[in-house]
N, C-alpha and C positions, 0 to 999 in steps of 0.2 A: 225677403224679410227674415226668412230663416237663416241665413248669412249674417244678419245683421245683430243677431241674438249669440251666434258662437263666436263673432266677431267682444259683442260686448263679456261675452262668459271668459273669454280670453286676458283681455283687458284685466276683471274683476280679481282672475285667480292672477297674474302677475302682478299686478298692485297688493293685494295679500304677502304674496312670497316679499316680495321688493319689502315692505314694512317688518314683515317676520325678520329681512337680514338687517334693518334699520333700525330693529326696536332690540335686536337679538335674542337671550335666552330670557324670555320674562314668564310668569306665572301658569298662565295655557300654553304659550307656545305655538306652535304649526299646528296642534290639531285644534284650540278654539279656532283657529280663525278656518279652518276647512269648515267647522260643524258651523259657523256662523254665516259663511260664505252659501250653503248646502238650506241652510234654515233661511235665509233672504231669498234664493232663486224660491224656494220651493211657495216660499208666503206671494210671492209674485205673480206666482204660476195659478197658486188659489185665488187670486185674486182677476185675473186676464183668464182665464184658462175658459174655451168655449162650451165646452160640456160640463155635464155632471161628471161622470167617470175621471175627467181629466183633474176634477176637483177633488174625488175624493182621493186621487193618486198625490195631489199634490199636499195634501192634508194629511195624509200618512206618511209622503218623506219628510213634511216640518215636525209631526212627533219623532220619526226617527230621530232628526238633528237633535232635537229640544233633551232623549234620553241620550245620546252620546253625549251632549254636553254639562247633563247630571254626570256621568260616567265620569268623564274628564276632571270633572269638580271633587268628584267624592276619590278621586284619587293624589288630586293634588294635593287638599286640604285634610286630605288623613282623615275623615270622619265620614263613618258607615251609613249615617240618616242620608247622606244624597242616594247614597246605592238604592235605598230602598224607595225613598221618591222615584227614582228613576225607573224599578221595579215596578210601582203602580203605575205607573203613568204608561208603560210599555203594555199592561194587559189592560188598560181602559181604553189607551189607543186601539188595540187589538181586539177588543169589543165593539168598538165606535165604527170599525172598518169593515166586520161583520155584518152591521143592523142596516151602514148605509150600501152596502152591496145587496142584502133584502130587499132593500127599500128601491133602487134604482131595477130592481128586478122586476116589482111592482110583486111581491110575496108580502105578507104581513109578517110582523116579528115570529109569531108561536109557528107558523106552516113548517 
């Protein structure tokens, strides 16, 4: 099964690259489609994923994607409001991954 998952992660990032040379230099470029690529395994993984830890893991690499892809945005488009979107959303994630690592502890929030 495991084979069958790097098998398909194989697939996914060559189909990416092969489109990146088909579509050539367009607006994202090569790093949207990594961070989108990065953001779909990881929503997949939250979604299948047999534990709580493996969710909360998978749920902090789709905010990673989600702020590199503000990152991405607020560079291409020249305009500083995504940076800062991207800013929140990086320390609320980072709150969020805090409370549920408490929580899967079995600690209350204040301890």
């Amino acid at each position: 099964m495991k084979i069958l998952r790097y098998i398909f992660g194989l697939l996914v990032v060559l189909g990416l690259l092969f489109a990146d040379a088909v579509l050539g230099p367009t607006l994202f470029s090569r790093w949207f489609y990594l961070f989108m690529a990065a953001g779909l395994f990881s929503l997949l993984r939250l979604l299948f994923a047999g534990t709580n830890p493996d969710r909360a893991l998978a749920f902090t690499a789709a905010n990673t994607a989600l702020t590199g892809f503000c990152v991405i945005l607020a560079i291409s488009a020249r305009e500083p409001v995504y940076m800062d979107i991207a800013l929140a959303w990086v320390l609320q994630s980072y709150l969020v991954t805090l409370l549920l690592g408490k929580y899967f502890e079995g600690e209350g929030i204040y301890d």
